[in-house]
Each structure stands twice: as structure tokens, then as C-alpha cells.
C-alpha positions, -999 to +999 in steps of 0.1 A: -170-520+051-143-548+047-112-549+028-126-565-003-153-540-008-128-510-005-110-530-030-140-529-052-144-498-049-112-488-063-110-515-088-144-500-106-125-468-112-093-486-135-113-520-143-145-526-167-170-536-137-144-540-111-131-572-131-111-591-156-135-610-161-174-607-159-186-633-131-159-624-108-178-588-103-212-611-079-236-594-103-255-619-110-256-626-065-260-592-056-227-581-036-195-569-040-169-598-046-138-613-026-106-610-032-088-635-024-054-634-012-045-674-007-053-706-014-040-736-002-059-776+000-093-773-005-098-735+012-095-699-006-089-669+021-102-629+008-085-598+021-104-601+055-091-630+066-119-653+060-117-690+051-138-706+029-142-742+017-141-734-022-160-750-049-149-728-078-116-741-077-103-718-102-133-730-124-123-762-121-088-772-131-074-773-095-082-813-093-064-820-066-067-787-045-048-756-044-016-753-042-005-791-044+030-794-036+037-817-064+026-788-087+042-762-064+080-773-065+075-780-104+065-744-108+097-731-083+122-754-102+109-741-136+107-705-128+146-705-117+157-714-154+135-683-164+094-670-175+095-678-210+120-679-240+092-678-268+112-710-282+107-746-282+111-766-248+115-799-242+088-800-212+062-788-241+067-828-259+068-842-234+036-830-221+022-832-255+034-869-257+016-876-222-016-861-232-012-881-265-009-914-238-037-908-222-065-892-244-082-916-266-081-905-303-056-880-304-020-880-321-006-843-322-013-818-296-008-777-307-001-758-274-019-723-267-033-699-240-065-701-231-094-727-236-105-693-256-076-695-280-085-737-283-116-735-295-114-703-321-082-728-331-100-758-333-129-744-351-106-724-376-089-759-386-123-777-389-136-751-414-100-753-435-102-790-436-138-794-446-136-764-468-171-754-451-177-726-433-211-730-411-206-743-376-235-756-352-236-750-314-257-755-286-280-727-270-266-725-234-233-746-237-202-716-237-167-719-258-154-690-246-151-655-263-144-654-298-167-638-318-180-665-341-186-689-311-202-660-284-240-667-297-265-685-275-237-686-252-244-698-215-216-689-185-213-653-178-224-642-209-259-658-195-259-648-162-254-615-169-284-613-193-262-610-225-260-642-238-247-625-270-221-600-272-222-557-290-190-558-315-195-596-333-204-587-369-238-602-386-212-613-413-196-633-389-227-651-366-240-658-397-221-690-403-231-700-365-263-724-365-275-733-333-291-764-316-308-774-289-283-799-266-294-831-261-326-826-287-311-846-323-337-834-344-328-802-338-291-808-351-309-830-381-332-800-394-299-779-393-280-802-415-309-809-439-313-768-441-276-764-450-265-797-466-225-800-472-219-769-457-214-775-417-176-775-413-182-789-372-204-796-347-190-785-312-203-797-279-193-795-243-198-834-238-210-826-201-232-791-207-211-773-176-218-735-184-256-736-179-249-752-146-242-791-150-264-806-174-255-842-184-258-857-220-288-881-225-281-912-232-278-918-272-270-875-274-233-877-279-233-913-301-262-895-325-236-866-329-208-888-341-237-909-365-245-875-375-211-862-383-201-892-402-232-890-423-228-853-432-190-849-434-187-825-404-161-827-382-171-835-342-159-811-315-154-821-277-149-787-263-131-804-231-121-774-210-144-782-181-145-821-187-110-831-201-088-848-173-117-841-148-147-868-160-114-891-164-082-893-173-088-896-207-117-872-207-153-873-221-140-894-249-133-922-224-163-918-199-187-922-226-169-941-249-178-919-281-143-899-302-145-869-310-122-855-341-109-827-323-106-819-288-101-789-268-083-785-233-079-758-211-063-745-176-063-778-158-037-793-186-016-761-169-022-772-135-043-736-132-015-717-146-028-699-183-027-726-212-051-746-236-050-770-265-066-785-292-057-816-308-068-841-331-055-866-357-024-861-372-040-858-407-062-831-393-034-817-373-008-815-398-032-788-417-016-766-390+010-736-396+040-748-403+032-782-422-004-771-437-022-738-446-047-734-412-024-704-394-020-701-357+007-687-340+014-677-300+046-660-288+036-672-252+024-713-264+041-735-246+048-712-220+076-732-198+063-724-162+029-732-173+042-765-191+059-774-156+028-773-138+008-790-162+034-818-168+036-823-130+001-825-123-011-848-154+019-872-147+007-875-110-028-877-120-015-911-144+003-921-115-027-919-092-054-929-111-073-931-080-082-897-078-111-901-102-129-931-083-126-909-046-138-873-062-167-891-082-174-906-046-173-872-025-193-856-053-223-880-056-222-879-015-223-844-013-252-843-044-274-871-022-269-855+011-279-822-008-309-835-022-319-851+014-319-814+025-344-804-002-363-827+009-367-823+043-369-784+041-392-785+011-371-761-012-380-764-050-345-774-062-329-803-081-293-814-083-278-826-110-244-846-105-217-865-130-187-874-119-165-848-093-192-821-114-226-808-098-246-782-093-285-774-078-307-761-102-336-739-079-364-753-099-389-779-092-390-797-126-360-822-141-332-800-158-322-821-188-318-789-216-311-752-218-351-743-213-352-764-179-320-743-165-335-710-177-364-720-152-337-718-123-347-692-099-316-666-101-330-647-073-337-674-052-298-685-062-286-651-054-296-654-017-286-694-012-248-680-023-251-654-001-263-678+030-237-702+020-210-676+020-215-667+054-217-697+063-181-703+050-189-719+018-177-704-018-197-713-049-198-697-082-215-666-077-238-672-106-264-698-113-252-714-147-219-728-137-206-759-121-195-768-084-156-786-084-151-811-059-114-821-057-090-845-039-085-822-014-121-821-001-118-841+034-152-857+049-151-826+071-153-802+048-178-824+028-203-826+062-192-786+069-210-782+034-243-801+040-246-781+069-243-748+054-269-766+024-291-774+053-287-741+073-293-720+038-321-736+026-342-738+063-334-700+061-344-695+027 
């Protein structure tokens, strides 16, 4: 038995499952999880001493690997002048300002913890400024915990088999409609049903919670056509997308605005922080200057602002970034799918920018049905081949593979022969 699963083993007894947090307990593959004691580039360690090239990436905000120095020394510099006051800083505008710079469509920026907190936020503000209370969704695409948004949800919550969650009231699901993603009609037939009443539509503009699913072409334009017609407002949940797609998120990649737009942990450089922003007219319906309340004693959290600040301003300053982990991702994605082919394996990958992930299913995987075909057993044994073979993924099906700057050509052709290896054994 190693270190990490004596760790388990005593985690289980003071932690729900071992965990803080549901996919981190390898359920969904099977085994007892790693804990990992460093990171550094693009390479995680566990409690054994093993080294992994890592593909989670902290679930995807560490862009330009772990522990960049950049990010590092901002974090070190910040945490000598204290951990948090619970009062203004000046790092949080100019952060806020940046972000303002670079996203398309936005003009004020509200600062909290979580992508979690965003969304709830961003959702609360839609239904005060419409006056509406329904919301639609999409079946598969995750927004993070709150009760009015955990239905249909995809992420854990899927591959743990409770895509739902005990403890949201009826009273409060009742207001959430849900769609099918990139199937139109099926947002149509729900604003026809409830007409004036949808406060929002919220997407992920890249469906990354039920593995990587990209938007058809047309899917994101009819939302906005929709949204203008019905007087909803148009959500771009961007905690997986938003300074990762581009530097100005979704909103510039596919060239369609959103109203309100929701960040997570990579605006934090990995540290804890989200955001949601939007117009100023919508924004200033926010606590203090307008009646939408929202408060956080740890928002703008100053070490977390550091980091953030440091690693947005060098990814403006480096614009390249974007061009070279697009490039490693669609290398890695091609050389994948030349290993399905030549061992025979029914899998497709899908790929968009530095986002992928193989879906173990022989048909296209365009919606939520086509990932539920994936093959969780059959995933389940590839992670556990490609673990041993040095290779961390997400240790469940529906979620996303991170490539970041830090991923060398080495590590890149160490991968595709752990892809090769796995799949010739499985």
C-alpha cells in the first residue's frame, strides 16, 4: 500500500468520501486518489514520489503551468503586506480595470470566490433586472453548486451518477427549464411555453463539463437572436473558457457578446476567486448602487488578486501563448486520433483550442446524448493505463484535458506514447 492510499484511508474517516470535493475521491476510475504534494511546470508529484505529466491543471486555470515564477514572486511579495484586510485594495481595480481591457463587452467587474459564487451572482442579477424569475440551462453543461443551477448538471455531479442533488427544494428547480445544448428548437419550445418569463439563458460557450463538446456553428449566435427577441438576458458561464479560448474569452473566439459573463480560478492565477461582470447598467443594479445584494468578506481577496493581476498582465503581454497551446493541443488531439486508428479503439476526440478530450464511443459527440454513450468503464481502465504510465487526466469521463504553455514537445510525444501504449492494452 503507498502513501496516498494510507492517506485515503484516514481522510474517509474526518472527510465526506475522502474529499472536498467529489471527483477528487477516483470513483468514477475505480482507485484510491493521489495526493499530491507538488507541482511545478507542467508535472504534479503524489506522496510517493511519483511524477506525472498533468492534464488537470487544477481544472484548468494553470495556463501557463504550475508554479510560474511570474505568478510565484507576485504571490510572496503580496503575502508579506498580509492574507486579507476584508477592505478595498488597490490591486482589486486594477485587475478589474484589466479584465475590463481585455474582455469584449464588459464595463464593471464585481469580485467573488468561487466560479460557484459567479454564477449564483450572475443569475441573481439577471432575474432582478428582468423582473423574471425562470432560467433555462443546458442538460450536461455544469455552473457549479448552487441549488437553482445543480439540475441536469454534468461534471461530478454526472460522473458520479447524480446529476441532481438531495436538499434543492421543488420550489426552487421549478424556475430552472432545461435545454438541449446546441439543439435551438429546444430553447424556442421553452420560450414559447413560458413567454416573458425567462429572466437568462446560461451557457458554457465551449460545453467543457460533459467532456469537451464544442458549439455548432450558428448555436451561440441563435442564443443571442433568441435573447434579444424574448428579453432574456445571455449568460457566458466562462469559468473553463474565459482567458483560456483567448484573451478575451468565448466572447472573442466566436465573436458573439454575451450580457453577463462569469470567470473563475484562472482570473486568480489558481488561487480561490471568481467574477461576474457585465454592463454597467446591468452592473450598477448591484449592492451598494442598486437593490440585487451580494456581499463577501473574503472578495477581492489581496493574495489572490496578486496572482491573478500577475498572470493576466503577462498573458496581455504575451499574447503568444494562445497561438502555441492551441498548436500543442490540436497536435496532441491528431496524434491521439492516429492511435485510434491504428489500434482500432472505438473512441473520438474532440479538440478546441488548448481544450480536448476522447470521448470512448464510436459515433460523433456533438450533444449531451452522444457523451452519455462514452464508455465510463472503458475510461476507467484507459486512466488507470495512463496513470502508470506517468500521465494524469481527470479521473472521470465528462471533463476536459488542459494543455498549457508549459507542455514541452517531450512531454507532448511522452503522452502519445502512453495514448498508444493504453489503448494497444486496452
Amino acid at each position: 500500500m503507498g502513501r496516498s492510499e494510507e492517506l485515503f484511508e484516514q481522510a474517509v474517516k474526518v472527510l465526506p468520501g475522502g474529499v472536498n470535493s467529489p471527483v477528487r475521491a477516483y470513483r468514477a476510475v475505480g482507485m484510491a486518489p493521489r495526493f499530491i504534494t507538488k507541482a511545478d511546470g507542467p508535472f504534479i508529484w503524489d506522496e510517493d514520489g511519483e511524477k506525472y505529466i498533468d492534464y488537470v491543471c487544477s481544472w484548468g486555470p494553470m495556463i501557463l503551468g504550475h508554479n510560474h515564477p511570474v505568478i510565484r514572486e507576485a504571490v510572496e511579495r503580496a503575502v508579506k503586506d498580509g492574507l486579507s484586510f476584508g477592505a478595498p485594495t488597490r490591486r482589486e481595480v486594477e485587475i478589474a480595470r484589466l479584465m475590463t481591457e481585455l474582455v469584449p463587452n464588459i464595463e464593471m467587474v464585481r469580485m467573488v470566490n468561487s466560479g460557484t459564487e459567479a454564477v449564483m451572482s450572475a443569475v441573481r442579477l439577471a432575474r432582478g433586472a428582468t423582473g423574471r424569475d425562470k432560467i433555462i440551462k443546458f442538460e450536461g453543461c455544469y455552473h457549479g453548486h448552487s441549488d437553482c443551477l445543480l439540475v441536469n448538471a454534468g461534471s461530478s455531479a454526472l460522473a458520479g451518477g447524480h446529476p441532481s442533488s438531495a436538499g434543492v427544494p421543488e420550489d426552487i428547480v421549478k424556475h430552472t427549464l432545461t435545454a438541449q445544448f446546441n439543439d435551438l428548437s429546444s430553447v424556442e419550445e421553452l420560450l414559447n411555453a413560458w413567454p416573458g418569463q425567462i429572466a437568462c439563458i446560461i451557457v458554457e460557450p465551449v460545453a467543457a463539463n460533459m467532456g469537451v463538446v464544442n458549439p455548432a456553428p450558428g448555436f451561440l449566435e441563435g442564443l443571442r437572436k433568441l435573447c434579444d427577441e424574448s428579453g432574456a438576458l445571455l449568460i457566458f458561464d466562462e469559468v473553463i473558457t474565459g482567458f483560456r479560448l483567448a484573451l478575451g474569452g468565448a466572447q472573442e473566439y466566436f465573436g458573439v457578446r454575451a450580457d453577463l459573463v462569469t470567470f473563475g480560478k484562472i482570473i486568480g492565477g489558481g488561487m480561490p476567486v471568481g467574477a461576474y461582470c457585465g454592463s454597467r447598467a446591468l452592473m450598477e443594479q448591484v449592492a451598494p448602487c442598486g437593490p440585487v445584494y451580494q456581499a463577501g468578506t473574503l472578495s477581492g481577496n489581496p493574495v489572490a488578486m496578486a496572482a491573478g493581476l500577475a498572470q493576466l498582465t503577462y498573458l496581455k503581454e504575451h499574447p503568444q501563448v494562445y497561438d502555441h497551446i492551441a498548436a500543442k493541443a490540436k497536435w496532441l488531439a491528431e496524434g491521439m486520433r492516429q492511435a485510434v486508428a491504428e489500434t482500432g479503439a472505438p473512441v473520438v476526440v474532440n479538440q478546441i483550442g488548448s481544450l480536448l478530450s476522447p470521448f470512448f464511443t464510436p459515433t460523433a459527440v456533438t450533444r449531451f446524448v452522444d457523451a452519455k454513450g462514452s464508455d465510463v468503464t472503458m475510461y476507467a481502465r484507459y486512466f488507470q493505463g495512463m496513470l502508470e504510465r506517468g500521465v494524469a487526466l481527470a479521473p472521470a469521463q465528462f471533463e476536459a484535458m488542459f494543455v498549457s504553455e508549459a507542455h514541452g514537445q517531450a512531454q507532448l510525444e511522452a503522452t502519445l506514447m502512453a495514448v498508444r501504449a493504453t489503448l494497444a492494452a486496452l
